[in-house]
RODO-2510 file (C-alpha; in nm, 4 decimals, decimal comma):
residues 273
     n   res          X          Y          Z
     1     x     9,6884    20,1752    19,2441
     2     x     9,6536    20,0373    18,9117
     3     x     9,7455    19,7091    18,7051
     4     x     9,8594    19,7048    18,3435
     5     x     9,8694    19,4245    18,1299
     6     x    10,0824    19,4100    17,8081
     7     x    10,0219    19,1599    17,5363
     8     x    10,2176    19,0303    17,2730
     9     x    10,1715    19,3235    17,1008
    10     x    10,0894    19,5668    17,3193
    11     x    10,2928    19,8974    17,4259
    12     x    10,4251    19,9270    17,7927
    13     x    10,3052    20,2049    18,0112
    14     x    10,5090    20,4173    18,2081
    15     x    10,3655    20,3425    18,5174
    16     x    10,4261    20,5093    18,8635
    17     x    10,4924    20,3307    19,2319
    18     x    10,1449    20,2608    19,2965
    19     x    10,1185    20,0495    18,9937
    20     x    10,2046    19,7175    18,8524
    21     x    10,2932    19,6055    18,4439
    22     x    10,1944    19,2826    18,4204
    23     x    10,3969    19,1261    18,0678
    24     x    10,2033    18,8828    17,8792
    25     x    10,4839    18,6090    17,7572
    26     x    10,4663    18,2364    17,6320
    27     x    10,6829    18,0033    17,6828
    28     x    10,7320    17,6781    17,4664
    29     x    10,8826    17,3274    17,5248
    30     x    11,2312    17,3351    17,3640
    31     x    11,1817    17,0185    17,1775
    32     x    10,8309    17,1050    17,0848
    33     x    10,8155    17,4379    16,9660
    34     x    10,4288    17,4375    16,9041
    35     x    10,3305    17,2810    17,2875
    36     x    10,3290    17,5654    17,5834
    37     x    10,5889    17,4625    17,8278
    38     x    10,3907    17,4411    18,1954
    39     x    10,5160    17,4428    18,5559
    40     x    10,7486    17,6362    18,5171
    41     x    10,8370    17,7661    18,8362
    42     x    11,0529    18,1249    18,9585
    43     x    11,3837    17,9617    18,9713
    44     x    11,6802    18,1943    19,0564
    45     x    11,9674    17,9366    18,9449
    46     x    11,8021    17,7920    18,5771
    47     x    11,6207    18,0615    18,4772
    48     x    11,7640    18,3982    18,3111
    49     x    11,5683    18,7140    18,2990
    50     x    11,7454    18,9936    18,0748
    51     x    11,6311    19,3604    17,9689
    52     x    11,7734    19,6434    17,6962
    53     x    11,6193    19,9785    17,7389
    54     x    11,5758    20,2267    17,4720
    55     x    11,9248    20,4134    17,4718
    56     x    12,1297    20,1036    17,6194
    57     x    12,3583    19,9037    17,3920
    58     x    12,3586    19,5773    17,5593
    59     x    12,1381    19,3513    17,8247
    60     x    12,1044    19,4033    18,1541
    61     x    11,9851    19,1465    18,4326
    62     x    11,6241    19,1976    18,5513
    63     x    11,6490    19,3716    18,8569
    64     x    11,5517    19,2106    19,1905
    65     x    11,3749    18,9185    19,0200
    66     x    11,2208    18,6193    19,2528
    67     x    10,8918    18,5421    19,3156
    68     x    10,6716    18,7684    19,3278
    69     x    10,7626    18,9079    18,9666
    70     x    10,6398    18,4981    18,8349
    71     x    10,2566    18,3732    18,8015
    72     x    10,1471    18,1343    18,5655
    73     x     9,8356    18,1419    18,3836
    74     x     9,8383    17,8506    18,1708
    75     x     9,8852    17,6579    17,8383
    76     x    10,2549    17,7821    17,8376
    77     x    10,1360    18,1573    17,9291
    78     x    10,3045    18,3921    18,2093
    79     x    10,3052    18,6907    18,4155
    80     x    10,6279    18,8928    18,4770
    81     x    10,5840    19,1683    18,6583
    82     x    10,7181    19,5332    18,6781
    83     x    10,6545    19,6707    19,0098
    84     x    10,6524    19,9907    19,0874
    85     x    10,6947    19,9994    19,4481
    86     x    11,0003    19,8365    19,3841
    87     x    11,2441    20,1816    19,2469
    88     x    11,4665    19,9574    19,0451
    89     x    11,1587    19,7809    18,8388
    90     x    10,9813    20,1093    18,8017
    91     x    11,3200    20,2914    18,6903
    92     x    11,2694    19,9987    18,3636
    93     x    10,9935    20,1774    18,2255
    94     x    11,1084    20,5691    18,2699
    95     x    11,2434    20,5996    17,9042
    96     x    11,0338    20,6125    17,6090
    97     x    11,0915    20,4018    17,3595
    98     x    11,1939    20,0446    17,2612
    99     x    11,2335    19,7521    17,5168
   100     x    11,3450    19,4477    17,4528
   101     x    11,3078    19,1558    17,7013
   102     x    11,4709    18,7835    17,6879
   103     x    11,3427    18,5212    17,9377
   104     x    11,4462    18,1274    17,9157
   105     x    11,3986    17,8938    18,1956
   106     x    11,5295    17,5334    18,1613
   107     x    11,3801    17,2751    17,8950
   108     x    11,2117    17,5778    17,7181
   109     x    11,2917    17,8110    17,4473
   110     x    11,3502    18,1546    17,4935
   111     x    11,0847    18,4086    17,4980
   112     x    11,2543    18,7400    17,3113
   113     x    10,9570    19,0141    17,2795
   114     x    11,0063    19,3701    17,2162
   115     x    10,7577    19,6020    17,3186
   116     x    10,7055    20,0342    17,3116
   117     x    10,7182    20,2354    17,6311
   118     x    10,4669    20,4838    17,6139
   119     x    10,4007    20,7490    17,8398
   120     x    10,0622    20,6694    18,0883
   121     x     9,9007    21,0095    17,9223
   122     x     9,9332    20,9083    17,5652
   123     x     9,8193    20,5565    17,6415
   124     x     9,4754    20,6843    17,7916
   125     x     9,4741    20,9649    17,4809
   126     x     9,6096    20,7604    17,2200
   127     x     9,8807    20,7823    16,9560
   128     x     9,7821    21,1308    16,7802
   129     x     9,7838    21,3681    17,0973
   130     x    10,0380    21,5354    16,8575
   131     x     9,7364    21,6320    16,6255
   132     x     9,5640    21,7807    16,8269
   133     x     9,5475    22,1936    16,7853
   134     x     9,2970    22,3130    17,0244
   135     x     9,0743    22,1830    17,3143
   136     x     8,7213    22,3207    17,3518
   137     x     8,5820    22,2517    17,7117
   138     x     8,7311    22,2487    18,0342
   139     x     9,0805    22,0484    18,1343
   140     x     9,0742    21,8402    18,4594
   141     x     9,5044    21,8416    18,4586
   142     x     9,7716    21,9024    18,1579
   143     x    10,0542    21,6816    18,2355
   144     x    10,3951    21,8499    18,0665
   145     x    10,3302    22,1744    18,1273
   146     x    10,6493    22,3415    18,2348
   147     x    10,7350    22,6347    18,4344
   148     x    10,9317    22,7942    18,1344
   149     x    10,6793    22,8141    17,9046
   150     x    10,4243    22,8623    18,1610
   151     x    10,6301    23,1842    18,2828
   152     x    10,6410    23,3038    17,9167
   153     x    10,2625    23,2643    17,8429
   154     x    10,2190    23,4234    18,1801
   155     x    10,4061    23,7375    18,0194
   156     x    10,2407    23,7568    17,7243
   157     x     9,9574    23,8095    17,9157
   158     x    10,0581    24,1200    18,1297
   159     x    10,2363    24,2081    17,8615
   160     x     9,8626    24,3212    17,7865
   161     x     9,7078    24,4534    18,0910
   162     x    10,0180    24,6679    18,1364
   163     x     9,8300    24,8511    17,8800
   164     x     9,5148    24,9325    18,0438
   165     x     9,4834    25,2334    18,2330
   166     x     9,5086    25,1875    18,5944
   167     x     9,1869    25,4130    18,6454
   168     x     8,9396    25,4219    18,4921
   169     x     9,0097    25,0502    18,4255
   170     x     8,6652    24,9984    18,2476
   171     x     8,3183    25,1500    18,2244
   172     x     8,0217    24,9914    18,4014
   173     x     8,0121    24,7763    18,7217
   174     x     8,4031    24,9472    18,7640
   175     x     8,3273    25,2961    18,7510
   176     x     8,3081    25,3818    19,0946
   177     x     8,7008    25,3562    19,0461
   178     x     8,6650    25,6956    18,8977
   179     x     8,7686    25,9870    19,1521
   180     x     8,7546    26,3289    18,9057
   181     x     8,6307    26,3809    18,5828
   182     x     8,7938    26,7087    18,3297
   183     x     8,6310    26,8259    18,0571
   184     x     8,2987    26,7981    17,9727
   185     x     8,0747    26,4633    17,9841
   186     x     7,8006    26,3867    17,7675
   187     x     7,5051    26,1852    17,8358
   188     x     7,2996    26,1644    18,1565
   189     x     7,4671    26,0491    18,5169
   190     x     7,2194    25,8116    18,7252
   191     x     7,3463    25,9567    19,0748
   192     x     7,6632    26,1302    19,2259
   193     x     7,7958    25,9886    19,5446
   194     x     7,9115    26,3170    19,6262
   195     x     7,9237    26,7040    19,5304
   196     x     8,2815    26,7584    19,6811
   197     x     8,3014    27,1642    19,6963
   198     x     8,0462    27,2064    19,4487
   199     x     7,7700    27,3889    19,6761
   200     x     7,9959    27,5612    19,8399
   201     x     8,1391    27,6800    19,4954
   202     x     7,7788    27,8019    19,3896
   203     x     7,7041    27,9550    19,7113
   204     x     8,0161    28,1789    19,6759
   205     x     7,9609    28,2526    19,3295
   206     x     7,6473    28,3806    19,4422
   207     x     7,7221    28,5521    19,7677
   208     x     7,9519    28,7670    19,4917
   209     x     7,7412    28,8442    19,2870
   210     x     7,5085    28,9658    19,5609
   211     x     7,4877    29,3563    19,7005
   212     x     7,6666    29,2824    19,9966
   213     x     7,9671    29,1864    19,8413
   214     x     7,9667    29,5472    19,6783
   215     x     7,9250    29,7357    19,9758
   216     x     8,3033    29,7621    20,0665
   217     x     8,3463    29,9606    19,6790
   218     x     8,0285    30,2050    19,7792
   219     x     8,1888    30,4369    19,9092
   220     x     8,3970    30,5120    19,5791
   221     x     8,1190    30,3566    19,3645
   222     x     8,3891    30,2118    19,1130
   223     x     8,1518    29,9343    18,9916
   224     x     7,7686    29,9688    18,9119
   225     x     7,7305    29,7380    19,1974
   226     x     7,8940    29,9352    19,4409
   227     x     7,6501    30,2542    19,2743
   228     x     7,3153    30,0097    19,3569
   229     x     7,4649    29,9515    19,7241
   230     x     7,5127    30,3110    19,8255
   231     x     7,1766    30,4059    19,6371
   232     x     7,0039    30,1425    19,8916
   233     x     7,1762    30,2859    20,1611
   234     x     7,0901    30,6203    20,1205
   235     x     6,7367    30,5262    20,0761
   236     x     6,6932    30,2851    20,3341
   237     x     6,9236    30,3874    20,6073
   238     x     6,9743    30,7281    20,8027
   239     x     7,2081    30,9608    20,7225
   240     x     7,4610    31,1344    20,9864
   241     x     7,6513    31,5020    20,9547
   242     x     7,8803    31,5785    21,1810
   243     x     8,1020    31,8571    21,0820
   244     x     8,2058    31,8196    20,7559
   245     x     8,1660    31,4626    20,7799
   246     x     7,8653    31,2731    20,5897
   247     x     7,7892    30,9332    20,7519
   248     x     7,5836    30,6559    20,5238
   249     x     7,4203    30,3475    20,7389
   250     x     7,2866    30,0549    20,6110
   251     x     6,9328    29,9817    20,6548
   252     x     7,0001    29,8803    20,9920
   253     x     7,1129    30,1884    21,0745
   254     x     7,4749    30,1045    21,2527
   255     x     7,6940    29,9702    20,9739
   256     x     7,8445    30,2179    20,8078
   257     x     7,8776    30,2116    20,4948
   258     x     8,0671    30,5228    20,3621
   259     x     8,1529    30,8669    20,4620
   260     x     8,2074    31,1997    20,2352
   261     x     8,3694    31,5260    20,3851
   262     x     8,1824    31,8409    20,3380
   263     x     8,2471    32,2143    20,1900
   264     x     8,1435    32,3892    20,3682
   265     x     8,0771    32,2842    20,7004
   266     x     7,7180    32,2043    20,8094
   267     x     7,7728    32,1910    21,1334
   268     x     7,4396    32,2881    21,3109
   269     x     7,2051    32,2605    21,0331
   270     x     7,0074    31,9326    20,9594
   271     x     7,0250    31,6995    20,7205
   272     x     6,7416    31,6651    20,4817
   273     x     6,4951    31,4781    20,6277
***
């Protein structure tokens, strides 16, 4: 909760229903225009209590006015208080702008001020909030911040991340985002998390390039690896003539690993040994 106090001079804060406007006013004798008028009391029947808010054309009684809206101070000097726990005192004070007040209680003159209503931001900022282009620092709260123009700095703002790539986002602490690389990449690479079918990729590029993988072309020797293959073979393993028929074995002498027909037939004779 929190008190205001308006002087002579002074603008009015918009206040909320916690708080209280206290309006400085003075009141002097009507046949002595220079001597405060004191005593004077909250009186419902002699005394007249009148507002014009900015936008109204014409006076309007002071809402719900009685006691508690009355203190005297002294030398002809007065509280009259807005309060805004009251809706009907606080709904005084919710337009910017002018406010004129007229208060005259018997055997005095009346007391006509005009005061500013100010919003409770621009009273703790001051009057040039309006020059202001730029904050540096951080902001506890913006008051008038809307959701329309909120929503439309909001899109400005994806607006630009729609732009970036969805993976890799960025290099660095995000590039374990990145799930293949094509082409080739420059530079050294601290680790790899994993090979995927690398190995296996070498292992078969060797197992290809390998004898083995030529001894199922020996037989017609089409390729100079399929030529080394049955050379091995015939040097390593035993050959087999049965008929006409000219066995090869591997080295371990039960895989075949071609067979040749004869002319003529050997049948009977050995095989070189």
């Amino acid at each position: 909760m929190a008190d205001y106090y308006s002087g002579p001079y002074d603008a009015l804060v918009q206040i909320t229903s916690a708080d209280t406007m206290y309006l400085r006013l003075y009141l002097c004798l009507d046949t002595d225009p220079t001597t405060g008028a004191t005593g004077i009391v909250y009186n419902a029947a002699g005394m007249t209590v009148a507002y014009c808010k900015p936008g109204e054309t014409g006076f309007t009684a002071f809402p719900s006015f009685g006691t508690a809206n009355w203190t005297e101070l002294g030398y002809g000097w007065y509280h009259l208080a807005i309060r805004g726990g009251t809706p009907a005192e606080l709904a005084l004070l919710d337009t910017a702008g002018p406010f004129l007040l007229y208060v005259k209680a018997p055997a005095t003159k009346a007391c006509k001020p005009c005061r500013t209503i100010i919003s409770a931001r621009r009273a703790q900022l001051g009057d040039n909030m309006s020059a202001v282009a730029s904050v540096t620092g951080a902001v506890g709260s913006v008051t008038g911040l809307t959701p329309a123009n909120l929503d439309a700095k909001v899109s400005d703002v994806k607006a630009k991340t729609d732009l970036i790539p969805a993976s890799p986002a960025a290099v660095g602490s995000n590039m374990g985002t990145v799930t293949g690389v094509s082409g080739n990449v420059t530079g050294s690479v601290g680790s790899v998390a994993s090979y995927g079918t690398l190995v296996a990729d070498i292992a078969a590029a060797i197992a290809d390039h390998s004898l083995v993988a030529y001894e199922s072309d020996a037989e017609s020797a089409t390729t100079l690896g399929g030529m080394i293959a049955l050379m091995r073979a015939m040097v390593a393993g035993k050959l087999d003539i049965d008929g006409t028929t000219l066995t090869i074995y591997e080295a371990d002498n039960s895989t075949v690993i071609a067979t040749y027909t004869l002319t003529p037939d050997y049948t009977g004779r050995s095989a070189p040994s």
